[in-house]
C-alpha positions as CSV (number, residue, x, y, z in Angstrom):
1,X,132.1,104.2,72.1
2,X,131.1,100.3,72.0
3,X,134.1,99.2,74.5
4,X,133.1,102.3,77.0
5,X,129.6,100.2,78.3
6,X,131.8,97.6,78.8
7,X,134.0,99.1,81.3
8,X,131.4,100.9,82.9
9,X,129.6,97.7,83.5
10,X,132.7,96.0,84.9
11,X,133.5,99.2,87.2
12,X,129.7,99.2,88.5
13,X,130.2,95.1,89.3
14,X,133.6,96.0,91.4
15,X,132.0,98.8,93.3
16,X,128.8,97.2,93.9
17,X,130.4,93.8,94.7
18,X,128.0,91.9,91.8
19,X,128.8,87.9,92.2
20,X,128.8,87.3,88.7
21,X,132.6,87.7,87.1
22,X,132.8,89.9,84.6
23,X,136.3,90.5,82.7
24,X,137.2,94.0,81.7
25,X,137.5,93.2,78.2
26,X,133.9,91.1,77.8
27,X,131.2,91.5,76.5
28,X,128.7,91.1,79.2
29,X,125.3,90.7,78.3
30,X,122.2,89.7,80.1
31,X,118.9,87.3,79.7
32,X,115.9,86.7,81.8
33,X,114.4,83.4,82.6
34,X,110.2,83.9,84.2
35,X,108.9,81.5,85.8
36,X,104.9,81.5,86.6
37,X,103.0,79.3,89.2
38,X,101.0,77.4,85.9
39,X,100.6,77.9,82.2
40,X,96.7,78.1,81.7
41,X,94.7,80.8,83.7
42,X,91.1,81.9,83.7
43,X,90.4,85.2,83.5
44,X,90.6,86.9,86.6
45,X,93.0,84.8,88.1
46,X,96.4,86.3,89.6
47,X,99.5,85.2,87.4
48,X,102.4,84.7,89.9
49,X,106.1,85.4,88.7
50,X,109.4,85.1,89.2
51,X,112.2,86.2,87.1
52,X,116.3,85.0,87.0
53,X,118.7,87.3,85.8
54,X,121.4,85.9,84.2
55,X,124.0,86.4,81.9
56,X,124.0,85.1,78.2
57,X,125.8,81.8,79.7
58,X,122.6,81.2,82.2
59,X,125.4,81.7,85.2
60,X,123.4,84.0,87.7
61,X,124.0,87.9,87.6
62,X,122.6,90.6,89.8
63,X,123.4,94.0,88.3
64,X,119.9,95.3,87.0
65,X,117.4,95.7,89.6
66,X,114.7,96.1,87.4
67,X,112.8,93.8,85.4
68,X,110.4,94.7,83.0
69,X,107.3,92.0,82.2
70,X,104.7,92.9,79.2
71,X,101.8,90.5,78.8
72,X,100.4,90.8,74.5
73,X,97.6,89.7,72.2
74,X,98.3,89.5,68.3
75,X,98.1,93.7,68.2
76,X,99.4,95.1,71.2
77,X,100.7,94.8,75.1
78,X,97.8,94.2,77.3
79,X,99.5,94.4,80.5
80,X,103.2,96.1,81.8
81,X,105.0,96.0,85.1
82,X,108.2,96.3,86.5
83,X,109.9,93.8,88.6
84,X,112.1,94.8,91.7
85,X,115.5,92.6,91.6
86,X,117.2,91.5,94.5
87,X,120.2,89.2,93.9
88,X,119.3,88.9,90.9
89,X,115.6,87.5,91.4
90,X,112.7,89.2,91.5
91,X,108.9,88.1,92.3
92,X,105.5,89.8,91.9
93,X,101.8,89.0,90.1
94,X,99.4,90.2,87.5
95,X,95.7,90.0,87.5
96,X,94.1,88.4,84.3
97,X,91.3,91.5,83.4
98,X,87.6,89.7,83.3
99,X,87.6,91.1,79.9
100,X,89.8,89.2,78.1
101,X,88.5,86.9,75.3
102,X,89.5,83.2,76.0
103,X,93.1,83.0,73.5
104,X,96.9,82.2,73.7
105,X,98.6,85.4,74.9
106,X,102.5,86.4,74.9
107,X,104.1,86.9,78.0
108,X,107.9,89.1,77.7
109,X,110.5,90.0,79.9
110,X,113.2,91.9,79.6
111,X,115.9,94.6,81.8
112,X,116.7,97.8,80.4
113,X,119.9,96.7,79.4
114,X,118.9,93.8,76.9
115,X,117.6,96.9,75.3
116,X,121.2,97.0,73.7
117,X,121.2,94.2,72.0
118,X,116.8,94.3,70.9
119,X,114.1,92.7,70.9
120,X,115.5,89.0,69.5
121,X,117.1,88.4,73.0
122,X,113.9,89.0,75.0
123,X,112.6,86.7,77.2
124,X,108.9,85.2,75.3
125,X,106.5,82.4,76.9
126,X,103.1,81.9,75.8
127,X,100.0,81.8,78.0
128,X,96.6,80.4,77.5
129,X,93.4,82.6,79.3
130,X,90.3,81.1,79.3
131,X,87.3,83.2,79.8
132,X,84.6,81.5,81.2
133,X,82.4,84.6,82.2
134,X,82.0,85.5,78.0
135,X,79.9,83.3,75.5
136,X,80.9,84.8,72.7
137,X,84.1,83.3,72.4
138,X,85.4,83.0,68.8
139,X,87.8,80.0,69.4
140,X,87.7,76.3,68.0
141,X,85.4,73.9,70.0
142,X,87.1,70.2,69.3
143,X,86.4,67.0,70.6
144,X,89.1,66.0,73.2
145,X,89.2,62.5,70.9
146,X,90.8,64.5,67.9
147,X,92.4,66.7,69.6
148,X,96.6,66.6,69.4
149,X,99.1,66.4,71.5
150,X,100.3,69.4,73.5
151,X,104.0,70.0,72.3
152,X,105.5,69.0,76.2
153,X,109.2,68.8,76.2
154,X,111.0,65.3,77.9
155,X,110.9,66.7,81.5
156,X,113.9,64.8,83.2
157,X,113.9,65.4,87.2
158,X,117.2,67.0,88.5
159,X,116.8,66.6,91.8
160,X,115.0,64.4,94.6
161,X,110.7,65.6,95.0
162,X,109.1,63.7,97.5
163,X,105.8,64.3,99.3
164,X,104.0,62.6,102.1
165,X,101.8,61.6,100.6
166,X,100.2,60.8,96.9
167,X,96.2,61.5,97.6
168,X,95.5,64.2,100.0
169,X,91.4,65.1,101.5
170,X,90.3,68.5,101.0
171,X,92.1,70.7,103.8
172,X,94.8,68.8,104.5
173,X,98.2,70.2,105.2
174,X,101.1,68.3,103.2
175,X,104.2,68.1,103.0
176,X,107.0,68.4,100.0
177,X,110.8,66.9,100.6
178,X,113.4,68.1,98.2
179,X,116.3,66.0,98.7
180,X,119.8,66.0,96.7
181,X,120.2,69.6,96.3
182,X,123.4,71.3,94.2
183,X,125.8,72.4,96.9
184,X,126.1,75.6,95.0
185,X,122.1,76.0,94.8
186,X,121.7,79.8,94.4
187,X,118.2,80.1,94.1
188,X,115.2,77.8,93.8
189,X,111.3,78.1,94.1
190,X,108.0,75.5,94.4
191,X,104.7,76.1,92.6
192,X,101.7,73.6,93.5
193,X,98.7,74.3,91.4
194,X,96.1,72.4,89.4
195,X,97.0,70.3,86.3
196,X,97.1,72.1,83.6
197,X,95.0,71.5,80.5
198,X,96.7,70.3,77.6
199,X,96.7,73.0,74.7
200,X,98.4,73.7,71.9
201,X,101.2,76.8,73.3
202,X,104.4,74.8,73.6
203,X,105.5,74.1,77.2
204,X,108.7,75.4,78.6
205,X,110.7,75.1,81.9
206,X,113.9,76.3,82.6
207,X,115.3,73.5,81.1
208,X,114.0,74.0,78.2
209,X,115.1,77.8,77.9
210,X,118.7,77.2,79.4
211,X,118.9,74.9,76.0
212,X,117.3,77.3,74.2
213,X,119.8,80.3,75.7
214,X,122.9,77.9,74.3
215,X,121.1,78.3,70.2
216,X,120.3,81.7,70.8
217,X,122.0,84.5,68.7
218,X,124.0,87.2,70.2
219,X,123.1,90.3,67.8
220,X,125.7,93.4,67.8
221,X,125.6,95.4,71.2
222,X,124.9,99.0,71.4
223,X,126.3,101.3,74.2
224,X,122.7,103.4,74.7
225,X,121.1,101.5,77.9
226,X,122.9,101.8,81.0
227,X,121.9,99.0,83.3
228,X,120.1,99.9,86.1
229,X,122.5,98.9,88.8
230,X,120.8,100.8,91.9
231,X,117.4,101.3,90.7
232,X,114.7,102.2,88.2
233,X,115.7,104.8,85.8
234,X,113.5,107.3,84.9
235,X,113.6,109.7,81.4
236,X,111.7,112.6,80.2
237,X,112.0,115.5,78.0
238,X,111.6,119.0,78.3
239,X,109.3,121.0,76.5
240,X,109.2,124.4,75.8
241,X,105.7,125.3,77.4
242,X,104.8,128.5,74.6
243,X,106.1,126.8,71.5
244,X,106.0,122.9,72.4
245,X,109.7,122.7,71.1
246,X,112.4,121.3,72.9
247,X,115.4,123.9,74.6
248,X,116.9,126.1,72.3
249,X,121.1,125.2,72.5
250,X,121.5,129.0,74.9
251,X,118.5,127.2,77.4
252,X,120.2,126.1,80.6
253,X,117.2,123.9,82.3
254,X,117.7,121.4,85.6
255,X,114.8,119.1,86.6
256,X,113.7,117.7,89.8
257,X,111.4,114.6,90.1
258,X,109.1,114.4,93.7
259,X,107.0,111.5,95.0
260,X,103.8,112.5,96.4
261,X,103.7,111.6,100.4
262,X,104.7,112.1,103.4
263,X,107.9,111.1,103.2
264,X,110.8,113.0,101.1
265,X,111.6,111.6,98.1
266,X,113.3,113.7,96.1
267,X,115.9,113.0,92.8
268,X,117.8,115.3,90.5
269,X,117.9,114.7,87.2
270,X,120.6,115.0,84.6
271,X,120.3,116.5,81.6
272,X,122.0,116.4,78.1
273,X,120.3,118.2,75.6
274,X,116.6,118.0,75.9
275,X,116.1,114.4,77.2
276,X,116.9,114.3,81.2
277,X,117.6,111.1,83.4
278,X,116.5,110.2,87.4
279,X,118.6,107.5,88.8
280,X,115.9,106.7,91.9
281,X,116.2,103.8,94.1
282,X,113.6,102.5,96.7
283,X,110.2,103.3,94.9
284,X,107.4,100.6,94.3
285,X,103.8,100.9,94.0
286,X,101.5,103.3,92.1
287,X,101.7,106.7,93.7
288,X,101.5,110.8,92.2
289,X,105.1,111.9,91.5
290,X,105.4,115.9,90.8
291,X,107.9,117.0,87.8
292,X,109.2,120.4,87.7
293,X,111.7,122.2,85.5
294,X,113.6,124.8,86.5
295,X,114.6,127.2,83.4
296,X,117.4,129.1,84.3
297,X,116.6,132.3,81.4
298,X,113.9,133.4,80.5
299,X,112.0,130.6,78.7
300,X,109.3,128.1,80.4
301,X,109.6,124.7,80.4
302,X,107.8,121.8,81.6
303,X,109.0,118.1,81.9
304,X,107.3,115.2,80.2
305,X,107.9,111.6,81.4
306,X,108.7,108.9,78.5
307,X,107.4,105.3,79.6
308,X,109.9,102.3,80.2
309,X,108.3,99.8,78.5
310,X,109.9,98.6,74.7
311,X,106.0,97.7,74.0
312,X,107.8,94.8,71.8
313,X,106.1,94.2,68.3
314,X,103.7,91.4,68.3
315,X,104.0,88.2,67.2
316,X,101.4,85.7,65.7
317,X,100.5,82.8,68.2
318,X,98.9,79.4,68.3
319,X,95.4,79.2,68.2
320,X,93.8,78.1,71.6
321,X,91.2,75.1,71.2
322,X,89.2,74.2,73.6
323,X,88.1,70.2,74.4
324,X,84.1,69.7,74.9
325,X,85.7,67.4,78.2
326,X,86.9,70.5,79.9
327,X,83.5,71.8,80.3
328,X,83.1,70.4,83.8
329,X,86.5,71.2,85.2
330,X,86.4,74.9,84.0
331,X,82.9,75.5,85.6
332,X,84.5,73.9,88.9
333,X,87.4,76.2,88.6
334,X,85.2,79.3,87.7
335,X,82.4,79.1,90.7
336,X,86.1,78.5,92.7
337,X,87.4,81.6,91.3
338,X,84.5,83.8,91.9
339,X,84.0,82.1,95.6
340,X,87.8,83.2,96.3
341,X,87.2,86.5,95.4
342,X,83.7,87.0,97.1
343,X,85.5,85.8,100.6
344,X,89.2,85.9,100.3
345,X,89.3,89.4,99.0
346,X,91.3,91.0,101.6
347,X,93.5,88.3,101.9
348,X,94.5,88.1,98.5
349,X,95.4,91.9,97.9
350,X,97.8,92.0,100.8
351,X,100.6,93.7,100.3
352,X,103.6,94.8,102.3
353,X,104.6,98.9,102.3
354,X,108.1,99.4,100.8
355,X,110.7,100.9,103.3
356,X,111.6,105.0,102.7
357,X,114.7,105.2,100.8
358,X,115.0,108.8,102.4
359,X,115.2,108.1,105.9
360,X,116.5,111.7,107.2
361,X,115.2,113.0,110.5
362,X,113.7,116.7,110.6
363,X,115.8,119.0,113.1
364,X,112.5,120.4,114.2
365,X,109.1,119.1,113.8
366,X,105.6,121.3,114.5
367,X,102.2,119.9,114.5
368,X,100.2,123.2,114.5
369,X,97.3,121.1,116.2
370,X,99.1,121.9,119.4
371,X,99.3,126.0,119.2
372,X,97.0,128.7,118.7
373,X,95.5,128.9,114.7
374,X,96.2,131.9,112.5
375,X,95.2,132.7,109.2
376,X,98.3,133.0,107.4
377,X,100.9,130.9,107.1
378,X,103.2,134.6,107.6
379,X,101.7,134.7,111.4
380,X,102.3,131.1,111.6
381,X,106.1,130.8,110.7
382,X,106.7,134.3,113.2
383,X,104.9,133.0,116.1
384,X,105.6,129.2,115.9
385,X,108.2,128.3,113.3
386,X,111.2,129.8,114.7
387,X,114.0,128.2,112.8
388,X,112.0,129.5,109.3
389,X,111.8,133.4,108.4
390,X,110.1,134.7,105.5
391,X,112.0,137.5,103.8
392,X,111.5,140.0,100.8
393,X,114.5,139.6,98.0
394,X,113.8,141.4,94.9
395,X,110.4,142.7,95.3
396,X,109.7,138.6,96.4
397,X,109.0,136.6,99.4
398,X,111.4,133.8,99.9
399,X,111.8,131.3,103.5
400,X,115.2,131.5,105.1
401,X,116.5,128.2,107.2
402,X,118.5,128.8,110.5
403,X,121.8,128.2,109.7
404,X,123.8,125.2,111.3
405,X,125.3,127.4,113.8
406,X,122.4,128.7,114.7
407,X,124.1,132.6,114.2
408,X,121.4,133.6,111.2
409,X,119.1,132.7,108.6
410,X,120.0,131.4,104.8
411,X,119.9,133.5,101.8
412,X,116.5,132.1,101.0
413,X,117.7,129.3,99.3
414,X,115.3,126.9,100.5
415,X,113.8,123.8,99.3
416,X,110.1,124.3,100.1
417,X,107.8,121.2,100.1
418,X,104.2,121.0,100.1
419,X,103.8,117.4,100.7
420,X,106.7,116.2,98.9
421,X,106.1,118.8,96.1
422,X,109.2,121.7,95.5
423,X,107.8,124.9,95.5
424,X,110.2,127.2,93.5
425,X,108.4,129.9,94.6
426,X,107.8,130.7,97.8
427,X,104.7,133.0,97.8
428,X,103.4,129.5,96.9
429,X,103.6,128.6,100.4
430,X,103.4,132.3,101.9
431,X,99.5,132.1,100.3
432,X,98.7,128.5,101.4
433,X,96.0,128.1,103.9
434,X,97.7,127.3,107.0
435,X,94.3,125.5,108.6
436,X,95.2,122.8,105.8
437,X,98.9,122.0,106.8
438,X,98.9,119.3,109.7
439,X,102.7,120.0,110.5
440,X,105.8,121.2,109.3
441,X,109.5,119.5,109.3
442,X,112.4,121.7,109.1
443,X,115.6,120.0,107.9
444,X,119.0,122.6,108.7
445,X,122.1,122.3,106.6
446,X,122.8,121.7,102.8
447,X,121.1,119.1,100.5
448,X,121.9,118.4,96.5
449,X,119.1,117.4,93.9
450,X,119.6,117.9,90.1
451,X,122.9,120.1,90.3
452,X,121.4,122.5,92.5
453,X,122.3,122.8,96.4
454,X,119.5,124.1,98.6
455,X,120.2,125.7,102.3
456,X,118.0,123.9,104.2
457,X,114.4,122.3,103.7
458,X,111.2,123.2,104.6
459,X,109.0,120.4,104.6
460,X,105.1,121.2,104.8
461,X,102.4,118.3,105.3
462,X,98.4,118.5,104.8
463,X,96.6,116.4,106.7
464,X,95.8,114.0,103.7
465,X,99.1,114.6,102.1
466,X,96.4,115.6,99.1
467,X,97.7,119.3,99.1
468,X,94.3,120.6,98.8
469,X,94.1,123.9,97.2
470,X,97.6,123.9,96.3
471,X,97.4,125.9,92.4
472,X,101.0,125.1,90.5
473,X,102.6,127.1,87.7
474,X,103.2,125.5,84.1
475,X,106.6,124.4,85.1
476,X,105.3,121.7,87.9
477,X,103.1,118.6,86.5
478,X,101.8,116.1,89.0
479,X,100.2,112.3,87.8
480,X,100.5,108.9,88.4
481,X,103.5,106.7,88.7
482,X,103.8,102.9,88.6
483,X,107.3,102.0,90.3
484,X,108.2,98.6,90.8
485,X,105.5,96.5,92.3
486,X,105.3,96.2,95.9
487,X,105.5,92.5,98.0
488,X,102.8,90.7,97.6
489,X,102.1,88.0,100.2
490,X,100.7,84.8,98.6
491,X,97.2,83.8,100.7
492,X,97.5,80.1,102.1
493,X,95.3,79.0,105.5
494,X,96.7,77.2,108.0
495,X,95.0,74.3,108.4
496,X,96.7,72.8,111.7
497,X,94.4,75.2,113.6
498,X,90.9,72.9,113.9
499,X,89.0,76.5,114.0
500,X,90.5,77.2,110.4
501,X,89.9,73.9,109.0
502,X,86.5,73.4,110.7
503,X,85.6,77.2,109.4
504,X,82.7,77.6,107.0
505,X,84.2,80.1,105.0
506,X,85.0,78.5,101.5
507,X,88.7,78.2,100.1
508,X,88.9,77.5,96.3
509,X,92.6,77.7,95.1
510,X,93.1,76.8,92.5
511,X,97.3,77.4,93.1
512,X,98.2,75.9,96.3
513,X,101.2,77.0,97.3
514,X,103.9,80.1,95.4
515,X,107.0,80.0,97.2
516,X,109.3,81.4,94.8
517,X,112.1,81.8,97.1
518,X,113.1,79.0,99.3
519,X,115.6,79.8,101.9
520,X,118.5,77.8,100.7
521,X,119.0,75.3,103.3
522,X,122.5,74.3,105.1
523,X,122.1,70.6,103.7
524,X,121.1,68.8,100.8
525,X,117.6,69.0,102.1
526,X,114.5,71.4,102.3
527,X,111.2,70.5,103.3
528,X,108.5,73.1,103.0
529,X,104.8,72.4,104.0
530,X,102.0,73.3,102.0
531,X,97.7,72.7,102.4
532,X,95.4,72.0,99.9
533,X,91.8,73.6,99.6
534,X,88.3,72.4,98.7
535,X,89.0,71.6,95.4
536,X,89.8,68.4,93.8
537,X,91.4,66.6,91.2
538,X,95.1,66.4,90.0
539,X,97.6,69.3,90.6
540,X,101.2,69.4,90.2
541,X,103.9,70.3,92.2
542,X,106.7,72.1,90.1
543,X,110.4,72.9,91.7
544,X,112.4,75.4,89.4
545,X,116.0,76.7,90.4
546,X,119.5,78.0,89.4
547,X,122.9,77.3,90.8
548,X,125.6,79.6,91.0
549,X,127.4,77.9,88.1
550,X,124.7,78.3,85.7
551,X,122.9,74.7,85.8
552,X,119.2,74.2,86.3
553,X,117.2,73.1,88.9
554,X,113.8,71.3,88.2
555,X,111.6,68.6,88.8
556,X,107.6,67.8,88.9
557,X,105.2,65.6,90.2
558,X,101.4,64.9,90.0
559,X,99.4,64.7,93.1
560,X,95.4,64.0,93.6
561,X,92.8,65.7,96.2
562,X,89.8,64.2,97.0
């Protein structure tokens, strides 16, 4: 069983045309590398990431597109998301809760597939918060005199950093020159943000992981993660709904997963025994998904989503001391946090609506604005709808499609949706208020989802998409979702403009500038420009990259604003 992952993986890398080689009789493994724009963050702040994916060489790979991040204390995880990979990077944020006591915490990352080889291969970092809106913080007050030295690995510059300049004014648009570049750069990022205070968590770059990755064990592999080489991989379990057991070995049960919209987003799942998988592609965000399972005898069932997340078991970590000289600096960066937020809300939350994987076009489309009302939706499909028919099969209402040669009407085997929801049964829809449904799509020939082939869809849309009044059966279970997060644009002013720079409203970053993909440039050279804010003091400008061979990019440099 052990050698069949293997050549699955290297068949998925020839069909999807992965970069990274991969011989048919290897053991390919994979590791992640995060990167985040600084290492010490009040609470509140937004934690920016960026992951690698590579293999267990540090060469780059790109077959998972999902990376999984879990932020923990000494008990439990805090804080999950999951990634989207592209070319095997992947970029997103996290918002430090206001809750959090002031204490080291333990950043992970992982893919599904490192899930073969456990938790000793994971990805681990740790983070210092700093809560400055509590008082009753249970941490070691020392005097900066006594304190030690912060364990900060020999940082060795790999490439060229320049900037125009080494003291900037408040507002002042800069600029930062990489020079020297790998000719086989494959991916490379800039973070300016404020120094970091010097505590006791151990400081690592990708330098120092890429040595680390080299000492690292390489435990036995199992064969019971597939990567997830198109998309985020979704498993559940069916339940019997009377008896809370799972199916019985004569149940025959198919599944169907739904995202709650206006678009159709639809995915079959496959089943073996009572767990059941959904291969979907193309989701991000938190959003309603709708679950139903479809028992072919005469038991009920329901499906139950399982999460992702390993929820890795916690480690102790480094108490966090805090120096009596930071007081000033940390009630600076506090009244800067709380100003950001206050003003810069809406530009700090913007984020950028995923494209619809399903991107078929409805034969017909009706907006029943534009025709006479009825009160049932029967009236409505006879007078309006005319590629839909409701018919009586076996003492039961069903909704027939036109077929694709237009010469009669379906068996009634019809996938009905009630904004994005499948409706098994069709008196569902027959009984649905008709003044709630803005329009309805109707989609002619033959479509597969889970095993089963429906004639035709019928897709029906509220004005909300909030399918008010819509009462489901035990089979169908609606609730939240968190996909992969959606693109999150980092907020920096342009302070060319004199309006902007001469504006009154206030601008306290605290990070300067994320970039964490800059577009590989056709020389040796990038510059990328950048603009400082009203506060002052030191930051530093950190460059962290990969090239295709597997050696790292980095360098740093302090700067000052006054």
């Amino acid at each position: 069983m052990k050698s069949n992952i293997y050549q699955v993986v290297f068949f998925l890398f020839l069909w999807t045309g992965t970069i990274c080689p991969v011989k048919a009789n290897s053991e390919y493994r994979e590791r992640v590398y995060i990167q985040t724009d600084k290492n010490v963050y009040l609470a509140g702040e937004l934690m920016w990431l960026k992951i690698y994916l590579t293999d267990d060489e540090g060469k780059p790979t790109t077959l998972s597109k999902v990376g999984y991040i879990e932020v923990q204390d000494e008990e439990n995880s805090l804080l999950q998301t999951k990634i989207e990979l592209q070319e095997g990077t992947g970029q997103g944020c996290l918002e430090i809760p206001v809750t959090w006591p002031t204490a080291n915490y333990r950043l992970v990352g992982y893919t599904r597939f490192m899930n073969n080889e456990g938790e000793e291969v994971f990805y681990n970092k740790t983070i210092s918060v700093i809560n400055t809106f509590r008082t009753d913080r249970t941490v070691e007050v020392v005097d900066s005199t006594l304190a030690g030295e912060s364990k900060k690995p020999m940082l060795v510059n790999t490439v060229d950093l320049k900037t125009d300049k080494q003291v900037y004014g408040c507002r002042e648009e800069g600029m930062i020159t990489l020079d020297n570049l790998p000719a086989d750069l494959y991916s490379v990022s800039i973070s300016v943000a404020g120094k970091d205070l010097t505590t006791s968590a151990p400081v690592q770059t990708i330098q120092t992981w890429r040595n680390e990755l080299t000492l690292m064990n390489k435990p036995s592999i199992s064969s019971d993660y597939l990567p997830e080489y198109e998309g985020h991989i979704i498993k559940g379990s069916f339940v019997n709904v009377e008896t809370g057991a799972p199916p019985a070995e004569q149940d025959a049960v198919i599944s169907l997963l739904a995202f709650v919209g206006d678009d159709i987003r639809l995915f079959g799942g496959r089943a073996q025994g009572e767990e059941v998988t959904f291969y979907t592609k193309g989701i991000s965000g938190r959003e309603e998904i709708a679950t139903v399972a479809i028992g072919l005898t005469s038991s009920v069932f329901r499906l139950d989503i399982q999460s992702p997340f390993v929820n890795p078991a916690p480690v102790s970590l480094p108490t966090l001391s805090l120096q009596e000289d930071w007081e000033e600096q940390l009630l600076q960066r506090s009244v800067g946090l709380q100003t950001l937020y206050l003003f810069n809300a809406d530009s700090l939350n913007r984020i950028k609506a995923g494209e619809s994987y399903f991107r078929w076009t409805p034969d017909w489309t009706y907006r029943l604005d534009e025709y006479t009302r009825f009160t049932t939706m029967e009236e409505v499909v006879i007078e309006f709808i005319l590629p839909l028919r409701f018919r009586r099969i076996n003492g039961k209402r069903v909704l027939s499609v036109l077929t694709e040669d237009r010469q009669g009407f379906t068996s009634g085997n019809t996938l009905v949706l009630l904004d994005g929801i499948p409706l098994l049964d069709h008196e569902m829809i027959f009984r649905y208020d008709p003044y709630s449904v803005e329009k309805i799509e109707v989609y002619r020939g033959k479509y597969v989802f889970g095993g089963q082939m429906f004639d035709g869809i019928a897709s029906f849309k509220t004005y909300n998409h909030d399918y008010i009044g819509l009462t489901l059966d035990a089979t169908t279970q609606i609730f939240d979702y968190e996909g992969t997060q959606p693109f999150r644009q980092f907020y920096m002013p342009d302070y060319n403009r004199p309006e902007q720079k001469e504006s009154r409203l206030p601008d306290y970053r605290h990070t300067l500038l994320w970039l964490p993909e800059v577009p590989l440039p056709e020389t040796q050279r990038v510059s990328v420009p950048f603009s400082t804010s009203d506060l002052t003091g030191e930051f530093t400008v950190t460059i962290e990259g990969i090239t295709t061979s597997g050696r790292t990019i980095f360098a740093h440099k302090e700067i000052e604003v006054k």
